[in-house]
KOLPA-613750 format. One line per 2 residues: number of its first residue (from 0); their letters; for each residue x, y, z of C-alpha. Coordinates in pm, 1 decimal, m for minus. Each point is the difference from the previous one (the first is absolute). Layout:
N
NUM> A> X:Y:Z; ...
This chain:
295
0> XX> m8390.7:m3897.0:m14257.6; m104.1:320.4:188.7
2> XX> 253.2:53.4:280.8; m230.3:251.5:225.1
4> XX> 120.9:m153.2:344.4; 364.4:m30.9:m20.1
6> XX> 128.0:m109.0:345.1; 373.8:148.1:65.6
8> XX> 179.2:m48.5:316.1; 66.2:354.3:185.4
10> XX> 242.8:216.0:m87.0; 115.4:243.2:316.0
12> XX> 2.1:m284.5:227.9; 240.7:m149.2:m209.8
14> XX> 190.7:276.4:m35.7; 31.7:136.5:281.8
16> XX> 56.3:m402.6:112.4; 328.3:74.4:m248.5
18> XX> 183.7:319.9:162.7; m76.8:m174.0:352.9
20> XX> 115.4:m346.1:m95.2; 340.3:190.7:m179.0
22> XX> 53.0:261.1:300.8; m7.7:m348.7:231.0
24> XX> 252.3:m175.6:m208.9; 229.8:291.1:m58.1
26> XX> m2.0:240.8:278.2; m151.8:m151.6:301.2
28> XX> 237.4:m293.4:78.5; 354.4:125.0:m18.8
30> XX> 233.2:m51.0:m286.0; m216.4:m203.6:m312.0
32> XX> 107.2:m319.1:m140.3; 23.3:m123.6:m357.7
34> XX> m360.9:m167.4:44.9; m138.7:347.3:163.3
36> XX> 101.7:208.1:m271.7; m113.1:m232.0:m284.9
38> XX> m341.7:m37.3:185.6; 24.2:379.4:94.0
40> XX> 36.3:71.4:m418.8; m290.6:m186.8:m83.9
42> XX> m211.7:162.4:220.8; 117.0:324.5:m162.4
44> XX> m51.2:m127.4:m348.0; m331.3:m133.1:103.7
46> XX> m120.7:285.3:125.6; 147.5:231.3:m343.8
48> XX> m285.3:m198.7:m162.8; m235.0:m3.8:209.4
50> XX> 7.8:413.8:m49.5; 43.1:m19.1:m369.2
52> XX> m299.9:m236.3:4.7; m205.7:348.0:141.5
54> XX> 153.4:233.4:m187.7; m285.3:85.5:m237.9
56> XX> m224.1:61.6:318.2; 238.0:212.6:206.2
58> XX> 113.2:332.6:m29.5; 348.2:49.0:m160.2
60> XX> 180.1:111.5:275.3; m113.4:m276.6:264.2
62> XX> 107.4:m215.6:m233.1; 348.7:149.4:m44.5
64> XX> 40.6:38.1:397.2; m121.5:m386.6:50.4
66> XX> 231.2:m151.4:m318.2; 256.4:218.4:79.4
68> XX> 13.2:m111.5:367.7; 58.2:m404.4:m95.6
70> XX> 218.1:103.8:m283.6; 235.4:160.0:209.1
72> XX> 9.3:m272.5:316.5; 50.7:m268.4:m312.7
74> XX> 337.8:192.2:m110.4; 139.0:61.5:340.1
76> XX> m48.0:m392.2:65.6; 180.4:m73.4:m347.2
78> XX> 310.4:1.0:90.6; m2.5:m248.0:296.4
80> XX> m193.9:m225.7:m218.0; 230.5:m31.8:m281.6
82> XX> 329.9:m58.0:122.6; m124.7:m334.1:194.6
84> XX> m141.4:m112.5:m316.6; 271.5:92.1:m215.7
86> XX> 225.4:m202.9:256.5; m217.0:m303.2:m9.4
88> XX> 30.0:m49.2:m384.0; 327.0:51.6:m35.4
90> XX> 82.0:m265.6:322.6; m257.4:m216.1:m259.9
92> XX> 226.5:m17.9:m302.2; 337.5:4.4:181.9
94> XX> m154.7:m347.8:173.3; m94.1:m100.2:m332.9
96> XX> 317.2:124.9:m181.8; 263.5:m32.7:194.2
98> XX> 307.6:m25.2:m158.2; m105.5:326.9:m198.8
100> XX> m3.6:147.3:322.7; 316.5:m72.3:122.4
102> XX> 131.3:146.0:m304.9; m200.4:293.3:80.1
104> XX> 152.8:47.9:384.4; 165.1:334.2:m89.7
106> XX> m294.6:153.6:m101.7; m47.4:265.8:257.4
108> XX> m398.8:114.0:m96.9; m82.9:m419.7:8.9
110> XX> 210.0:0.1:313.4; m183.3:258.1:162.9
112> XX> m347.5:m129.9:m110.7; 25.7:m298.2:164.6
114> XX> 167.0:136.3:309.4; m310.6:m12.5:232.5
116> XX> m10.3:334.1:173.1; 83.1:m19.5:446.4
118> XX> m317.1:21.0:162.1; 30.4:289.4:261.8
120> XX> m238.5:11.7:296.1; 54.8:354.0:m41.4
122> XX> m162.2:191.3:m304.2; 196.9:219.0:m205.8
124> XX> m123.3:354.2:m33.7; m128.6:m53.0:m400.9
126> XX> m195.5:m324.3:136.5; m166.9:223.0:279.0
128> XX> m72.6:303.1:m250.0; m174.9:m261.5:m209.1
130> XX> m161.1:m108.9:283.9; m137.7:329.9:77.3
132> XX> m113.7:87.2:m345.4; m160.0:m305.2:m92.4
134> XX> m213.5:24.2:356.9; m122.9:387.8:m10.3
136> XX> m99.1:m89.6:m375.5; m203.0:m295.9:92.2
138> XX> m176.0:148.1:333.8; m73.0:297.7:m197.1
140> XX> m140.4:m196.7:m246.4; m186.3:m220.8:211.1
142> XX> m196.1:245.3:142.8; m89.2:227.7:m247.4
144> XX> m147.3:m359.8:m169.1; m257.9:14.8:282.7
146> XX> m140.0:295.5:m128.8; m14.0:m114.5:m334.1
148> XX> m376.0:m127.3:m100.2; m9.3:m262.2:m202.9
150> XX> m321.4:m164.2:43.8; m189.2:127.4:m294.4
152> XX> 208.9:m57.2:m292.4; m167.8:m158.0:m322.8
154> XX> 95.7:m333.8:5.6; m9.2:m12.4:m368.2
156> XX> 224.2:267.8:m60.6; 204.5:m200.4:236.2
158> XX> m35.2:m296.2:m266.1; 36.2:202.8:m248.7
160> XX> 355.4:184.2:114.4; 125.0:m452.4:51.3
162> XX> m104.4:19.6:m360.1; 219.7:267.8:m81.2
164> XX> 318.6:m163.5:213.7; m84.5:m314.4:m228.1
166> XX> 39.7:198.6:m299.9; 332.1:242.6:98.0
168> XX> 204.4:m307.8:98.6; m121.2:m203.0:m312.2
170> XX> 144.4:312.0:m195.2; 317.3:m84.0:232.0
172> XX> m8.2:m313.7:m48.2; 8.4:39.5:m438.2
174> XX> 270.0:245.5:78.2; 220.5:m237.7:182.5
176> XX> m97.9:m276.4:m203.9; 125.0:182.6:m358.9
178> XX> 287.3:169.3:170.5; 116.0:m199.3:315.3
180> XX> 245.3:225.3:136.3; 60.7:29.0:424.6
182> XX> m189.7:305.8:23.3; m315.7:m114.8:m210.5
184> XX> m13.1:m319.0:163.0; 41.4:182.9:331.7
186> XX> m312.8:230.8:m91.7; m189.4:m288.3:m38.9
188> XX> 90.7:m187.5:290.5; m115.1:389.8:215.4
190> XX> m380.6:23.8:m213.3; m28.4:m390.3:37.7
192> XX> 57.4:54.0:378.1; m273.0:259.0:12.6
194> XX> m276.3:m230.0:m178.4; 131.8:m305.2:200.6
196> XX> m109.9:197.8:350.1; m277.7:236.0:m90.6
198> XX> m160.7:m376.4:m112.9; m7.2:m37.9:380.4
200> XX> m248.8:212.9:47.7; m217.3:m218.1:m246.0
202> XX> 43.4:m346.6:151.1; m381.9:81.9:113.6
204> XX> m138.6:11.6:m388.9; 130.3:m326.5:m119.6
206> XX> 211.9:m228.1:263.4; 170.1:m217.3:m201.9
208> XX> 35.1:114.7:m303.5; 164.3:336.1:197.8
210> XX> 197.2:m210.1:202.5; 124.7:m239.8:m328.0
212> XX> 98.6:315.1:m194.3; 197.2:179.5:333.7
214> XX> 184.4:m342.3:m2.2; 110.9:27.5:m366.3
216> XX> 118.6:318.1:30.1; 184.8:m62.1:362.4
218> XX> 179.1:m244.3:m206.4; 89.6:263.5:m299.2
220> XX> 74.8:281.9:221.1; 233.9:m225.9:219.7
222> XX> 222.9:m115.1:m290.0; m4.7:368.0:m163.4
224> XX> 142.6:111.2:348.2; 242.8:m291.3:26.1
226> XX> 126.6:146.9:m382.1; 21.4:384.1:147.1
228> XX> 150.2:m126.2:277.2; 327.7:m175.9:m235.2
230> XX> 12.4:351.5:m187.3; 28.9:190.0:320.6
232> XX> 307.3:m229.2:83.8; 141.9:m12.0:m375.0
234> XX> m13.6:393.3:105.1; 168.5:m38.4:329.2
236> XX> 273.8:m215.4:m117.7; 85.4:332.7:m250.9
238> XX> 11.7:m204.5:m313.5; m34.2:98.2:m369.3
240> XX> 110.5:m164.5:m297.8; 185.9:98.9:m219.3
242> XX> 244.7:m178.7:m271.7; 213.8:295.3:m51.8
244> XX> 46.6:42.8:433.0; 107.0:m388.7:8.3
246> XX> m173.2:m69.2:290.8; 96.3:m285.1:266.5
248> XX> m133.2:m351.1:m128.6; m85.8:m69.3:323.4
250> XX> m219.7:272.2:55.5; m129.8:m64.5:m360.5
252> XX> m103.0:m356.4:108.5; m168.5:106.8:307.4
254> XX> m212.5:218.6:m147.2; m98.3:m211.7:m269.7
256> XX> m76.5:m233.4:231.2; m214.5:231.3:189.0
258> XX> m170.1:53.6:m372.7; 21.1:m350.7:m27.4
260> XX> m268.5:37.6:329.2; m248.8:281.0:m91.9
262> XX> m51.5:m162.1:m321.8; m140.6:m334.6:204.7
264> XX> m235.1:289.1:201.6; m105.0:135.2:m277.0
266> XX> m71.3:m266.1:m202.7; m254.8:m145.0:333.6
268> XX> m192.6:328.3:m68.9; m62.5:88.2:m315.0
270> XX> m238.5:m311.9:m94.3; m248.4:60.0:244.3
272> XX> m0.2:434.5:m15.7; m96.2:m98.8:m372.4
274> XX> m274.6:m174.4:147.0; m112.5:280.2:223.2
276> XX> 65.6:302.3:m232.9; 53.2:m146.4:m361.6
278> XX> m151.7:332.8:m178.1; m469.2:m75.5:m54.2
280> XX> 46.8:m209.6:343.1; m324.9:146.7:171.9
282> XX> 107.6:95.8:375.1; m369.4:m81.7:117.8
284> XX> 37.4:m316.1:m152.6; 315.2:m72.8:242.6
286> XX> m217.2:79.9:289.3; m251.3:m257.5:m86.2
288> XX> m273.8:147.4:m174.3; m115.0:3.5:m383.1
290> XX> m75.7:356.6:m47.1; m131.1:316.5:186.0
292> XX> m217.2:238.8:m37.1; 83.7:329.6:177.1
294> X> m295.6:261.2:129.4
C-alpha cells in the first residue's frame, strides 16, 4: 500500500488551541483547582508532543524555545498537582485499612498528608509568582506560535517521526519490562504519553484503528501513572528499609501494602504493552494497514 495522501489533522491550531486552553485554566480565573491543573498538565504534555512530532522539520532552536516553554509551565504546575493526589490515596487505604491506621496516628508525615490544606481567598505570594510565570511563558508562547508556519510540512516525514515514537518507547518499554524499577517504568509511562497524543494528529489516516490503539494505551499509561503516583508517596512518607535500622512494623505494613497495590497496576498493563510493542510488532500494522511503501 502506497500512502501518497496521508490526511493528518493540523498541527498549530492545535497547538496554539493548547497554551490558550492552559493559560484559561491556570491564569485567567483566579486561584486553579485540582481539576484545572490536571487538565492544565495535559494540555502541556499534549502540546510537548505535538513539538517533538515537528522536530525533524523545524529549526533547532524553535524547537528548544517551543518545548522548553510547555516543559517549564508543566513543572511549575507539579507541585499543586501532586499533593491532592498523594492525599487522595493515602485517605484510600486508611478507609480500606483502618485499624493499621489508627496504629499509625502518630505519624507526623501521614498526619500531615492527609491534613487537607485551608483554602484562603487570598493567594499567598509563591501561588501568585507561579501565577505570573506560568502566564508570561504561555502568552509569549502563544504568540510567537502565530508566526510559526506550519502548513507545508511533509506529511510523511510526519508519519515517519510517529514511527520513530513507536520505536523509542518500545525500546522503553523492553527496558522496563527486563528491569522494572520506578524510574524505568516511569520513562515508559513519559515516551508512551508522547505516542499516545502525537496519534491524535492521525485520527484522520485510519479512524478506528487510531482511535482503538489511543484507547489501549490510555488504559496503560493510566495504571503506569497510578504506580508513579504510590512511589511518589512511598517517597513522601520518608521510608526505607532496612533490617539492620529496625524499622516500625507499622510503617513496614503500609508500605507493603502500598506494594501490595502497584503490583495489581502493573500487572493490568503489562499484557496488553506486549501486545502493542512485543519486539517484530510492525507499528503500521497497529494503525491498520499491511505494509507501506514510502516515496
Amino acid at each position: 500500500m502506497l500512502l501518497d495522501n496521508i490526511e493528518l489533522r493540523e498541527i498549530k491550531p492545535a497547538l496554539s488551541g493548547y497554551l490558550k486552553d492552559t493559560r484559561s485554566l491556570v491564569t485567567l480565573h483566579g486561584i486553579p483547582d485540582e481539576k484545572a491543573v490536571h487538565d492544565a498538565r495535559v494540555f502541556m504534555k499534549r502540546a510537548r508532543a505535538a513539538v517533538r512530532l515537528v522536530r525533524s522539520q523545524t529549526d533547532e532552536k524553535t524547537f528548544l524555545k517551543e518545548y522548553n516553554a510547555c516543559r517549564d509551565v508543566g513543572r511549575l504546575l507539579c507541585s499543586w498537582r501532586e499533593t491532592s493526589v498523594l492525599r487522595r490515596f493515602l485517605k484510600d487505604l486508611k478507609k480500606k485499612n483502618p485499624d493499621l491506621f489508627s496504629r499509625l496516628a502518630d505519624n507526623e508525615r501521614i498526619s500531615l498528608l492527609l491534613k487537607k490544606p485551608a483554602v484562603s481567598e487570598v493567594p499567598s505570594a509563591e501561588t501568585v509568582g507561579k501565577l505570573a510565570a506560568i502566564d508570561d511563558i504561555l502568552k509569549k508562547a502563544y504568540y510567537r506560535i502565530r508566526f510559526v508556519s506550519m502548513q507545508n510540512y511533509d506529511k510523511h516525514l510526519l508519519l515517519a517521526e510517529l514511527e520513530n515514537t513507536y520505536q523509542l518507547v518500545g525500546d522503553c518499554y523492553l527496558v522496563a519490562r527486563n528491569s522494572p524499577r520506578t524510574a524505568n517504568l516511569h520513562e515508559f509511562r513519559k515516551k508512551a504519553k508522547d505516542l499516545l497524543y502525537q496519534l491524535r494528529f492521525f485520527r484522520p489516516l485510519k479512524p478506528q484503528a487510531v482511535k482503538n490503539l489511543e484507547k489501549r494505551l490510555e488504559k496503560i499509561t493510566g495504571n503506569l501513572g497510578k504506580f508513579n503516583d504510590l512511589s511518589v508517596l512511598i517517597n513522601e512518607l520518608g521510608y526505607k528499609y532496612s533490617r539492620k535500622a529496625g524499622n516500625n512494623a507499622d510503617l513496614d505494613e503500609l508500605v507493603v501494602i502500598i506494594r501490595n497495590e502497584q503490583d495489581r497496576y502493573l500487572m493490568k498493563m503489562w499484557p496488553s504493552a506486549f501486545r502493542i510493542f512485543c519486539p517484530g510488532k510492525k507499528f503500521i500494522e497497529l494503525m491498520g494497514f499491511s505494509y507501506v511503501v514510502k516515496p
